[in-house]
N, C-alpha and C positions, 0 to 999 in steps of 0.2 A: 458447433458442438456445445460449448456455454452458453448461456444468457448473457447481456452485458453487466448483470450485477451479480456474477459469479465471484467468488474467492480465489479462484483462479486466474481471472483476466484482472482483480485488483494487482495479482501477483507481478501480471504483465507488466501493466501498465507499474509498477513501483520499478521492474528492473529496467523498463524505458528508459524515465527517469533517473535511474544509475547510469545508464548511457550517457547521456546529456551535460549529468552532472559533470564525468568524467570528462568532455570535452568543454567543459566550462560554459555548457549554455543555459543560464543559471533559470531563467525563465521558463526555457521548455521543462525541463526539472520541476522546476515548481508544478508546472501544469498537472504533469502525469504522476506525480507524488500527492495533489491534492485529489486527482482523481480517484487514485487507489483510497487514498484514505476515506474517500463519500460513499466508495460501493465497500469497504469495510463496515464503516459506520452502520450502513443500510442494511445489513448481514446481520448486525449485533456485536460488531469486535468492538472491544475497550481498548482502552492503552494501563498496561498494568504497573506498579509501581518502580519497574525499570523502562518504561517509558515503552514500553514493546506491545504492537496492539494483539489480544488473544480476545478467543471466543472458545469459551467452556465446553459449547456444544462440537467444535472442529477440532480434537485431537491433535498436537503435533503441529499444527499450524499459529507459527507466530510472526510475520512477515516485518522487517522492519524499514520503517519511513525517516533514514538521516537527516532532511533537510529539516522536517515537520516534528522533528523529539524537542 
């Protein structure tokens, strides 16, 4: 239904990574927190001055990355 560099599937892949995190698997975390954040980047999200990544163009979408602020 997405692309893999949808803003949607960075979504995924960040609440993965909450998964993970929660069980203490600090690595897997990492992985799927960095991922989210390279299909952000690739999108055009910033991280704005509370550390929260946005993009001007997507409305209401501010997804946040715990491990990588």
């Amino acid at each position: 239904m997405f692309g893999k560099d949808h803003p949607h599937v960075a979504g995924i892949r960040n609440n993965i990574g909450n998964v993970h995190r929660k069980r203490d698997e600090r690595d897997l975390a990492i992985e799927n927190y960095e991922s989210a954040l390279e299909i952000y980047e690739r999108r055009g999200f910033t991280k704005d001055k509370n550390g929260m990544m946005s993009n001007p163009d997507v409305e209401g979408v501010e997804p946040q990355l715990p491990i990588l602020q």
